[in-house]
Every structure is written in structure tokens, then in C-alpha cells.
C-alpha positions as CSV (number, residue, x, y, z in Angstrom):
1,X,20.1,40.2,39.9
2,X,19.7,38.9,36.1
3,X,22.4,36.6,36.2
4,X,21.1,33.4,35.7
5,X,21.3,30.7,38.1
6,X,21.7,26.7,36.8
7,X,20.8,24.3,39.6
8,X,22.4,21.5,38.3
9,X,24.3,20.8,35.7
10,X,21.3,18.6,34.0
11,X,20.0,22.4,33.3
12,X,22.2,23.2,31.3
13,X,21.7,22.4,27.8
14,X,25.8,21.7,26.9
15,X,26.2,19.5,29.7
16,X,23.4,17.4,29.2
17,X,23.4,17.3,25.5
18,X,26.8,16.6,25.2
19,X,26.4,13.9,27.7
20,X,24.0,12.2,25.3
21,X,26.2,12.5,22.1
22,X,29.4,10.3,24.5
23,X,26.4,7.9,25.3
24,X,24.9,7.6,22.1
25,X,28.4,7.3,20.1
26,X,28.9,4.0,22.8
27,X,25.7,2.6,21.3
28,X,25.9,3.0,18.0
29,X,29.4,0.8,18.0
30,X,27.1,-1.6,19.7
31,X,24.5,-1.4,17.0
32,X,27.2,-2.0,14.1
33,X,28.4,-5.5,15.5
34,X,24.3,-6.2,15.5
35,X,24.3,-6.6,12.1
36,X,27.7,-6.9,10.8
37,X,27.3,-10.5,9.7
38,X,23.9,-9.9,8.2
39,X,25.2,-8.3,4.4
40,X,27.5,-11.7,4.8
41,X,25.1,-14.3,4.6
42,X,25.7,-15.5,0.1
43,X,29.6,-15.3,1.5
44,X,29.2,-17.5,4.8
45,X,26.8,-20.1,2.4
46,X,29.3,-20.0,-0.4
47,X,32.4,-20.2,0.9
48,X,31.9,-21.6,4.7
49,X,29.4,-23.9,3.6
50,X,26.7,-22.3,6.1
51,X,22.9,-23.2,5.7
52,X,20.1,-20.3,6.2
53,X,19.2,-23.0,9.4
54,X,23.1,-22.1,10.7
55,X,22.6,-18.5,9.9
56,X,19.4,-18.2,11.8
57,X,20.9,-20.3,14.4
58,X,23.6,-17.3,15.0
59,X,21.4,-14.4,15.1
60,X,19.0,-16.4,17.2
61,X,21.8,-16.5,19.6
62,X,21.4,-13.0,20.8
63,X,18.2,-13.4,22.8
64,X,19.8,-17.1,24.4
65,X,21.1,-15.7,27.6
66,X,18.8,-12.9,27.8
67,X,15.9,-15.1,27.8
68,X,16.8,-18.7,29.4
69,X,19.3,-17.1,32.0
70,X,17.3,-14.1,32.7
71,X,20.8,-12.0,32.4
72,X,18.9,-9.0,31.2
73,X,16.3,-9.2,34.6
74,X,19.8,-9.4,36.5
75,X,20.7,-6.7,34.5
76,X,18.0,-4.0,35.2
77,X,18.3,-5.3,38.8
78,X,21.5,-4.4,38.6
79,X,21.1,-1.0,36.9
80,X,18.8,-0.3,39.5
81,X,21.2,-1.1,42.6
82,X,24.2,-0.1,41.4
83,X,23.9,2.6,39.4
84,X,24.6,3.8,35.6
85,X,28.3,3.8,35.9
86,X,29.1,0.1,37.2
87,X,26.1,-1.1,34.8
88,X,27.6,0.8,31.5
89,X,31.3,-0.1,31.8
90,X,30.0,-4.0,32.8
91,X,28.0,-3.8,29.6
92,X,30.5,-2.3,27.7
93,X,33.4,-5.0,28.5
94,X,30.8,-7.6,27.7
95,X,29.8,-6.5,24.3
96,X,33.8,-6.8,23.6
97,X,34.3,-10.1,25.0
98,X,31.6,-11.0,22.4
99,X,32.6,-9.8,19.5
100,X,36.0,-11.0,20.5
101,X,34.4,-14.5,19.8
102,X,32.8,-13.9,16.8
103,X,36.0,-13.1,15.4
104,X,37.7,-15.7,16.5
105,X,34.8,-17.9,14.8
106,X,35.0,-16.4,11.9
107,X,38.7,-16.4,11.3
108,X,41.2,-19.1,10.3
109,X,41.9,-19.4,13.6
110,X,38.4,-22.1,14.5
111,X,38.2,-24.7,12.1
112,X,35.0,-24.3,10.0
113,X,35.2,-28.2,10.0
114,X,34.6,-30.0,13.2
115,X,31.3,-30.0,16.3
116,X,30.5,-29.4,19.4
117,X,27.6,-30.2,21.2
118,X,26.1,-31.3,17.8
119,X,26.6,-27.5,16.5
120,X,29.7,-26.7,13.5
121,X,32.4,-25.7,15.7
122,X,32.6,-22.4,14.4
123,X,28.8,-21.9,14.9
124,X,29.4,-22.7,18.2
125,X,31.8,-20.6,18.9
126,X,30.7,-17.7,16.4
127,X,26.7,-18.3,18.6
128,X,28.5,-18.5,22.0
129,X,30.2,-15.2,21.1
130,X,27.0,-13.5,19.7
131,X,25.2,-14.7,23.2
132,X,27.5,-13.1,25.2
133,X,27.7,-9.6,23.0
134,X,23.6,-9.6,23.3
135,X,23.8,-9.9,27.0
136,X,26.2,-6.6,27.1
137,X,24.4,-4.6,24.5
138,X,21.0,-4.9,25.7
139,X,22.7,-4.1,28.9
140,X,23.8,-0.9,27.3
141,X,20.5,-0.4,25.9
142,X,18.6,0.3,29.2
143,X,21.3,1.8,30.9
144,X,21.3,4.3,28.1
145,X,17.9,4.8,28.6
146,X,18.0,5.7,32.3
147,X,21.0,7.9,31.5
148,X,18.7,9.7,28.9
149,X,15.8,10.1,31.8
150,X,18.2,10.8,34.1
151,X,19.3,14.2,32.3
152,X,16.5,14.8,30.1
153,X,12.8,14.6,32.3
154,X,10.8,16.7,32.2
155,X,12.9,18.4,29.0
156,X,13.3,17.2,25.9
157,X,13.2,13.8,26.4
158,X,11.7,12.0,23.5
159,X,14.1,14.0,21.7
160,X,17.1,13.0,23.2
161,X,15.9,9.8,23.3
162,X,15.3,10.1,19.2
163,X,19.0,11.3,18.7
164,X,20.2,8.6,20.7
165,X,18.4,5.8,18.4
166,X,19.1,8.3,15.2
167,X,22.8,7.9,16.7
168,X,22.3,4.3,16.7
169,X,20.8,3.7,13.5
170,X,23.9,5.2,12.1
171,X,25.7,1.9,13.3
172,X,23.0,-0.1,12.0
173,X,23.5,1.7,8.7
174,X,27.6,1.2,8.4
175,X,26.8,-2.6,9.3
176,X,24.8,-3.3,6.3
177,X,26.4,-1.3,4.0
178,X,30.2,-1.9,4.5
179,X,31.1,-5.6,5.3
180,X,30.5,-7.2,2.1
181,X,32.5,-4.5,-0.3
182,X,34.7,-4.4,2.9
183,X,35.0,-8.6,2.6
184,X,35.9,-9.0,-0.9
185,X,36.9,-5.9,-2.4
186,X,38.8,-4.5,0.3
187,X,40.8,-7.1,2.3
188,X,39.7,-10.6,0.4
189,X,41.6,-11.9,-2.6
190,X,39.8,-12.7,-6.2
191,X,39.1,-16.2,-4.5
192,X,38.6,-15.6,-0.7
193,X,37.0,-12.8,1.2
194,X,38.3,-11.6,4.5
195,X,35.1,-12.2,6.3
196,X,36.4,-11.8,9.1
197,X,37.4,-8.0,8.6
198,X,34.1,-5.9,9.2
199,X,34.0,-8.2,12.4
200,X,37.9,-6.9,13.1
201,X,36.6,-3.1,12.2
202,X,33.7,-3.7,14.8
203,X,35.9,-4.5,17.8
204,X,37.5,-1.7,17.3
205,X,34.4,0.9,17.5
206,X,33.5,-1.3,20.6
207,X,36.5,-0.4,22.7
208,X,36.9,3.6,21.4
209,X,32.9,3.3,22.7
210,X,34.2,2.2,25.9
211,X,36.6,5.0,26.4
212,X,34.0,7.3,25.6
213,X,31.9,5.9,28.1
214,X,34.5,6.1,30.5
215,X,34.8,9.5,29.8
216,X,30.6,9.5,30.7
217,X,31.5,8.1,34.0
218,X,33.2,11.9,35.2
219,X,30.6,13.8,33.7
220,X,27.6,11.4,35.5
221,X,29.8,12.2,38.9
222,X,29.4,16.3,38.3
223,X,25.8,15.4,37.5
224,X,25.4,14.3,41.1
225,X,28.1,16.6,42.5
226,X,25.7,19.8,41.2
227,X,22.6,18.1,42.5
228,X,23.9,17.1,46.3
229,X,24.0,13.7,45.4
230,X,26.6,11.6,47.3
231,X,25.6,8.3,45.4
232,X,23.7,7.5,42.6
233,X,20.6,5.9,44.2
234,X,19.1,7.3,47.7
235,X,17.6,4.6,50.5
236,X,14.5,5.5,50.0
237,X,14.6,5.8,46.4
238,X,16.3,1.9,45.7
239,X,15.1,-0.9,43.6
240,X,13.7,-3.5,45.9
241,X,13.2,-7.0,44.6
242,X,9.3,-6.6,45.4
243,X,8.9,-3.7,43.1
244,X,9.3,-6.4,40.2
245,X,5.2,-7.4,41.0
246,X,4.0,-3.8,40.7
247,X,5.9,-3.9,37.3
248,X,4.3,-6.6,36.1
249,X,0.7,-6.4,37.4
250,X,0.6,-3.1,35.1
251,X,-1.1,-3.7,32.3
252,X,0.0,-0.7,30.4
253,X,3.6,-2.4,31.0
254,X,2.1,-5.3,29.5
255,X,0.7,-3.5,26.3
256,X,4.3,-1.4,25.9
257,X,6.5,-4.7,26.4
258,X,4.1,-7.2,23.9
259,X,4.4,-4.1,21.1
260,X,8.0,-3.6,21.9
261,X,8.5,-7.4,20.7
262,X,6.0,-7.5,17.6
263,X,6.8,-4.3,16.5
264,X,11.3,-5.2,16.5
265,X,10.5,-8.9,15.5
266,X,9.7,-7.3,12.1
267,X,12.5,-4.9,12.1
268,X,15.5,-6.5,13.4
269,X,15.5,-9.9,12.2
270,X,14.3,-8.4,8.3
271,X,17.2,-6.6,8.4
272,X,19.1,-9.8,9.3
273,X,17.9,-11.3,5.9
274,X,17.4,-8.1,3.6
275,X,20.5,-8.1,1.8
276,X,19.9,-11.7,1.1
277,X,16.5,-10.4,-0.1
278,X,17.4,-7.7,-2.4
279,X,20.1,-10.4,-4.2
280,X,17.2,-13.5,-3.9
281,X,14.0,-11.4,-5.0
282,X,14.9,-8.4,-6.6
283,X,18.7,-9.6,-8.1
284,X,20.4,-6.5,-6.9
285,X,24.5,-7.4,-7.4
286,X,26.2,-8.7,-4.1
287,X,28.4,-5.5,-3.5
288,X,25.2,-3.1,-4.0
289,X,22.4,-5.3,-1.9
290,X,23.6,-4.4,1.4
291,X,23.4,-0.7,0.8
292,X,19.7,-0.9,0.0
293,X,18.8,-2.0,3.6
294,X,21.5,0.3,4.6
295,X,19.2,3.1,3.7
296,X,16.6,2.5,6.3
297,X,18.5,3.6,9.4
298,X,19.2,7.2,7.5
299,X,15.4,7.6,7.5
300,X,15.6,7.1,11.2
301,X,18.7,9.5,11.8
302,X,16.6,12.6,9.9
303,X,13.1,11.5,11.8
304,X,13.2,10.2,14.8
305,X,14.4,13.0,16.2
306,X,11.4,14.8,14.3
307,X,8.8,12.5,15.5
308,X,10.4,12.6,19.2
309,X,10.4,16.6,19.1
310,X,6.7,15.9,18.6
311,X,5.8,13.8,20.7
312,X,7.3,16.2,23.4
313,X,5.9,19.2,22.7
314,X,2.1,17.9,21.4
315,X,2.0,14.4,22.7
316,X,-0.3,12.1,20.9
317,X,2.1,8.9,21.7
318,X,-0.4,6.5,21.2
319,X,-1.4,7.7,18.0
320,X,2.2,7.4,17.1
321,X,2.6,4.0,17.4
322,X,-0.3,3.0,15.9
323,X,0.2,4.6,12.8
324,X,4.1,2.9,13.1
325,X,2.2,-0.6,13.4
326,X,0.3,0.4,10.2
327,X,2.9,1.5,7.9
328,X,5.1,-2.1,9.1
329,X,1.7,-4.1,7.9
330,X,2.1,-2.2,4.6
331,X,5.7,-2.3,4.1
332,X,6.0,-5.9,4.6
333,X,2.9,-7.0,2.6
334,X,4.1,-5.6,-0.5
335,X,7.3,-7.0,-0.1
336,X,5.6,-10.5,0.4
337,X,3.8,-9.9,-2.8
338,X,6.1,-12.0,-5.0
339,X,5.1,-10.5,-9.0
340,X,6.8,-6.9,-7.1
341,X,10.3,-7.5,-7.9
342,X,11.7,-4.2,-9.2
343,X,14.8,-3.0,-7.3
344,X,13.5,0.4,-7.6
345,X,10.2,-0.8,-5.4
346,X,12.3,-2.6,-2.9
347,X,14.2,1.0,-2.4
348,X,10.6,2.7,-2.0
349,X,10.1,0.1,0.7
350,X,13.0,0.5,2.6
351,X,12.5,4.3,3.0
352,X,9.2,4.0,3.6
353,X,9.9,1.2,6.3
354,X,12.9,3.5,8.1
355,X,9.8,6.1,8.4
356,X,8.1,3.3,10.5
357,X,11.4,2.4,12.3
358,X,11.2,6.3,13.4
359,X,7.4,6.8,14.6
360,X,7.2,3.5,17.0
361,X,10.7,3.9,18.8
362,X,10.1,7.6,19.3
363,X,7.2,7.4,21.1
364,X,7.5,3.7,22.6
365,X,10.9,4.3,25.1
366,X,9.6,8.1,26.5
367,X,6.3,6.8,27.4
368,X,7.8,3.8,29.8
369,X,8.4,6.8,32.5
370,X,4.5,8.0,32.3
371,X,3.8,4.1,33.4
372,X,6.5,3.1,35.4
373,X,8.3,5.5,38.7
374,X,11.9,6.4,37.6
375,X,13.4,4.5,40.8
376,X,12.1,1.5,38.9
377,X,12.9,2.3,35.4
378,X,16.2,0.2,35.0
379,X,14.1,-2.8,35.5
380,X,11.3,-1.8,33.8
381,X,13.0,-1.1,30.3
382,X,15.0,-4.9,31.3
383,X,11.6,-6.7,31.2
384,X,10.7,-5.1,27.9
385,X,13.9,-6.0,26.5
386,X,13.5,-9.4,27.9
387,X,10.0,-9.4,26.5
388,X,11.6,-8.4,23.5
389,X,14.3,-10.7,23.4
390,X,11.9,-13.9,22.7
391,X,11.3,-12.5,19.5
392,X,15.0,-11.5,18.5
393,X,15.8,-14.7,19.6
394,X,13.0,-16.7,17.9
395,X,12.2,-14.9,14.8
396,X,15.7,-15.4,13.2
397,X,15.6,-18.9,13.6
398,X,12.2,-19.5,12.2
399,X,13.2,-17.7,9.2
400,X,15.8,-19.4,8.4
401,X,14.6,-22.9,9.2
402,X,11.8,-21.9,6.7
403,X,14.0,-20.4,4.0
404,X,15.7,-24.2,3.8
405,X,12.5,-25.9,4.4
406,X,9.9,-24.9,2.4
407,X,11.9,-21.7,0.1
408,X,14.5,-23.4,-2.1
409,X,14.0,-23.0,-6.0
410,X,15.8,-25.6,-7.8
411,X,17.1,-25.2,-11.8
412,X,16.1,-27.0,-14.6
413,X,19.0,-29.6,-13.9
414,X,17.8,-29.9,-10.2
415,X,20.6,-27.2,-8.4
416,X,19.6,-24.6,-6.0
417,X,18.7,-21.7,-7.5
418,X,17.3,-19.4,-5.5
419,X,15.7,-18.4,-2.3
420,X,11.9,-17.5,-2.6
421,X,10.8,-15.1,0.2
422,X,7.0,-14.8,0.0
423,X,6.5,-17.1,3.0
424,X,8.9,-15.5,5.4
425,X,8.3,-11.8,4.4
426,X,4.2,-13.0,4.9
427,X,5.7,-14.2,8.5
428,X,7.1,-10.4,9.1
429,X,3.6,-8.7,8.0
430,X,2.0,-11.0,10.6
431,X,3.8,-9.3,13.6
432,X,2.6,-5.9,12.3
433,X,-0.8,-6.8,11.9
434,X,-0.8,-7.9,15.5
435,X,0.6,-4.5,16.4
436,X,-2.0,-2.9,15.1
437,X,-3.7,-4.8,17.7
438,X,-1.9,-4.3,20.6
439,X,-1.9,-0.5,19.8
440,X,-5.4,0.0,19.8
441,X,-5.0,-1.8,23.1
442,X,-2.6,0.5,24.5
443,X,-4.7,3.7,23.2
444,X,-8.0,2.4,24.8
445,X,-5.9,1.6,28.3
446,X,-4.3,4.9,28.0
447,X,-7.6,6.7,27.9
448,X,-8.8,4.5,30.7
449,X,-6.1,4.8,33.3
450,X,-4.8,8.6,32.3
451,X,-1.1,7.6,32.2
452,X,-0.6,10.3,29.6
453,X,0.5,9.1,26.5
454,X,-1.0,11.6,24.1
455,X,0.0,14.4,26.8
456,X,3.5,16.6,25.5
457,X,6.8,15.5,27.9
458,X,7.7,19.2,28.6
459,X,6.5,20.5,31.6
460,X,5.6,23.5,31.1
């Protein structure tokens, strides 16, 4: 008999790559809203009187209910109890209420005038907003994750799981490239912008990705249809509150969840302030800055997948991320070095940063499951996005409160002139330089404890 028999549907290679594109599009409407106000930051200062201090105070939001509420612990718990399904269509409707806010905040319908709890009102509001959205996409985030191991072990997993954050990127990408062309020379007038409009545009893509991950939810339920399953999560297989010490006595964990947070708090929270860079530092026009950080996230579209395809089929993970911790040294040391101010460097930089925003990720998410048992993954991947939320959270803020502290040029007639970003681009090279670190940590315990990291994913 030649006719070839599929055991479940996760064998074959439509199903369960087309089940990562729905997923993946779901995310990457999350990842624009991430950085949709980020390109705004010369228009919020100029024409909603914001400080770098109130700026900072926003995107420090993210991490607020993630880290002091412990909503993303809750969250993997969750994941881990009640499946992919409830967890991704929670997450989803979260991420809208959010943004929902933030547009609210940042149109003429909140009063930029006006406090609450000693915050602008519109802060407030705009910060509240961003809490709640970084409670539902960080949700997303691990739930995505599990999906991905879910269909993909023990196949092409870092791949997938390098699509999926090429996917991603892609949102990252629109986010810093469109709002401020979209904000003035789109929707605003000569004398306003409409800066609420990329925010508008962003609510949008969330609730087409939550249709699409409705559409998920069927194809999940023929996953477990083919394989016998009658519910996601066996007896014997579920999450019990105790399995939290097992995850947290492992040091690999440990090593995985402290590079996860150095190696993003010098991504994520740059990217927050690199159109404010390019315009500060290397006086790239307002309408063009935003499409010079915009380039990064292409790197990580063409490699990621490239590095991930590696990783699966020659290993070497550990290697991988410590060359990734390198390169983010590097990259963020020259642009610290303040006499390098030619546009044409600060492009160089950004490419070669988006190859370092490709090699970590790629290799970081696959290796959780060599560490940590799939029934326990969901909370797993929530601890390392706590972990990781500190620095989300933190970071921003102590940029900006250092921007208006200690980074302010003045004129000749004593006017603010300009931002100076030696010492906070200094601050970003710190967190790869203790990478580097934690890296050669990771590779040492890896060698010690046999978890596998510079094995290949496809079982052959």
C-alpha cells in the first residue's frame, strides 16, 4: 500500500503552516500598536506639550500590570489550564480594549489639560490604556508560542517560530514607518496633525486579528479531533500550581529569562526613542526618521527565519545568542559615540542591529522546550515574559527621565535645542554587554546539564 497515511493533521505541512500564518497575522496587529506612538514623540512634545519624562511614563506602562499584578503569571496559568483557545481570544479582546483607550487619550475627546492621580489626564488615560493592551499582547505572545510547539515539535520549529516573529516584525515595521507621514500629511491639517489616526488604523488591524484568530480556534479543534483529543489538556498532563518551583529552581530557566530581559531592554525601548534619535543626532527630516528604524524589522523578516532553519537542522543555539549579544554591544556603542552622526552610519546600524534582532530571538523561544516539559510551557514562556517585563517597563522610563535630566542642549539665547543621546544610547550598550555575560553562562550550563542547545530540533 503506498498511499500515505497522515496521523494527524499537525503532519501535514498545509494544515500546520497555514495554522501559523492565521496566528502570526494576530500578532503582528499586536506588534504595530507596540510602537505606533513611538515615530510620534517631536509631535506629542510640540503640539500636546508632552515631556520625554511623560513619554517614557507611557511606554513604561506596558510592563505595569504585568509586573506589580502578576497578570502575565495568571496568564500562563491560565494558558496552561484552559487551553490555547480561551487564552488567545481573552488576549485578543484585551489588546482591543487597550488600544481603545489610547485612542481615546489621544483624541479630542480627553482633555490634554487637566490630572489625575497627579498624572496629565490624558497620560493617565493614554498609560491606563497601554497597561491594559500589554497585559493582552504579552498574553498573545505565549499563547502563540505554545500554539507554535503545539504543531511544530519535533519539526520545524525554530522555523516556524522565526516566521512567526518575521510576521511580527512586519507590524513593528508599519508602526515606525507610517504614523508620522500618516499624522500630518495624511489626515492632519498644515497646523494640526491627526495624531490620533495611526492609533484609529491600529484598532482596526486588532479586531481583523481577532477574527482571524477565531478562525484559529476551528482549525486548533481538527488538530485535536485528528489526534483523539477530547480536550486540550489531559489529567495527567495539567498545569499544577506546584509545577511553578520546578520552573524556577532551573537554572537554565534562570539564564534564558535574565537574557530574554537584557537582550529586549536594548531593542524594544531603542526603538521607542529611534525616530527621536535619527531627528536629535543625525537631523534626518521628521517625515523620513521613522522609516530609518522602520528598516530593522525587514532584517528580521528575511533572517530570522534563516537563522531559525539553522538552528533546527545544525543546532548550535548557544552559539547563537552569544554572537546576538555581541553584535547589540557593537551596534549600540557606535551609536553612543557622539562625533558619528552621519545619517548614512545610523542606516548601517539599524541593519546591522535587525541582524541581531534575528540571531537571539531565533534561537532564544525554541530552546525553552529543551529546558522546560511542554505541559508546563504556557507558564514557563509567562515567567520569561514577566522577567522580561521589568525591563520593558523600566528601561523606557529611565530613558526618558535622563533625556530631560541630564540631555537637553540649550541655544545661544538659552532655548531648548536639542536632545543629546550619548548617555542613554551608553545605557542601551550596558544591557548588551551584560548579555554577553549571561550567554557565556547559558553555554557553560548547557554543556554542564546536556539540555541540548547546540543539538538540531528535527528529530530525525
Amino acid at each position: 500500500m503506498t498511499e500515505r497515511i497522515i496521523k494527524t493533521l499537525r503532519d501535514s505541512k498545509t494544515a500546520r503552516w497555514s495554522a501559523l500564518a492565521v496566528v502570526s497575522f494576530t500578532m503582528m496587529t499586536g506588534y504595530y500598536i507596540n510602537y505606533v506612538i513611538s515615530p510620534l514623540k517631536p509631535k506629542l512634545e510640540e503640539y500636546m506639550g508632552w515631556t520625554s519624562s511623560d513619554f517614557g511614563l507611557w511606554n513604561s506602562a506596558y510592563g505595569w500590570f504585568n509586573v506589580f499584578f502578576l497578570m502575565l503569571i495568571f496568564a500562563g496559568i491560565i494558558l496552561d489550564k484552559m487551553g490555547v483557545k480561551f487564552t488567545g481570544i481573552a488576549a485578543s479582546l484585551t489588546m482591543i480594549l487597550g488600544t481603545f483607550l489610547q485612542y481615546l487619550a489621544l483624541s479630542e475627546m480627553i482633555p490634554v489639560e487637566g490630572m489625575v492621580f497627579g498624572l496629565k489626564t490624558q497620560i493617565a488615560i493614554g498609560a491606563l490604556g497601554f497597561a491594559i493592551f500589554g497585559v493582552g499582547v504579552e498574553a498573545a505572545g505565549i499563547t502563540v508560542s505554545k500554539i507554535i510547539v503545539k504543531w511544530f515539535k519535533g519539526k520545524e520549529l525554530a522555523l516556524a517560530m522565526g516566521l512567526e516573529m518575521a510576521t511580527a516584525r512586519l507590524g513593528t515595521a508599519l508602526a515606525l514607518a507610517l504614523p508620522l507621514p500618516m499624522a500630518t500629511r495624511w489626515f492632519g491639517t498644515d497646523a494640526v496633525p491627526a495624531i490620533s489616526a495611526p492609533v484609529m488604523l491600529g484598532l482596526g488591524l486588532l479586531v481583523a486579528g481577532f477574527v482571524a484568530f477565531i478562525w484559529y480556534t476551528f482549525m486548533d479543534r481538527k488538530l485535536e479531533k485528528s489526534a483523539g483529543i477530547k480536550d486540550e489538556h489531559s489529567e495527567e498532563d495539567e498545569f499544577k500550581i506546584r509545577d511553578i518551583l520546578f520552573i524556577i529552581k532551573n537554572k537554565g530557566f534562570w539564564l534564558i529569562a535574565i537574557l530574554c530581559v537584557l537582550f529586549y531592554s536594548g531593542i524594544f525601548p531603542f526603538l521607542y526613542y529611534a525616530t527621536d534619535l535619527m531627528i536629535n543626532k543625525y537631523n534626518v527630516g521628521e517625515n523620513f526618521a521613522g522609516s530609518i528604524p522602520g528598516l530593522l524589522p525587514f532584517g528580521t523578516i528575511i533572517l530570522t527565519p534563516f537563522f531559525g532553519n539553522f538552528y533546527d537542522r545544525k543546532g548550535k543555539g548557544a552559539t547563537i545568542m552569544l554572537i546576538g549579544s555581541v553584535m547589540l554591544l557593537v551596534a549600540h556603542t557606535i551609536f553612543a559615540i557622539p562625533i558619528i552622526d552621519n545619517y548614512i552610519v545610523a542606516i548601517a546600524l539599524i541593519l546591522f542591529l535587525g541582524v541581531t534582532f534575528s540571531l537571539v530571538p531565533s534561537a532564544m523561544w525554541p530552546s525553552v522546550p529543551k529546558i522546560i516539559p511542554e505541559k508546563q510551557l504556557g507558564t514557563a514562556y509567562a515567567l520569561i515574559f514577566w522577567v522580561q517585563n521589568w525591563g520593558l517597563m523600566g528601561v523606557p522610563l529611565l530613558i526618558g527621565w535622563v533625556l530631560d535630566r541630564y540631555c537637553q542642549v540649550m541655544d545661544a539665547n538659552g532655548e531648548f535645542s536639542h536632545y543629546d543621546y550619548t548617555i542613554p544610547m551608553m545605557i542601551f550598550a550596558s544591557t548588551g554587554l551584560l548579555a554577553i555575560i549571561v550567554a557565556l553562562m547559558l553555554k557553560a550550563e548547557d554543556k554542564k546539564k546536556g539540555y541540548g542547545l547546540e543539538l538540531p530540533n528535527i528529530e530525525k
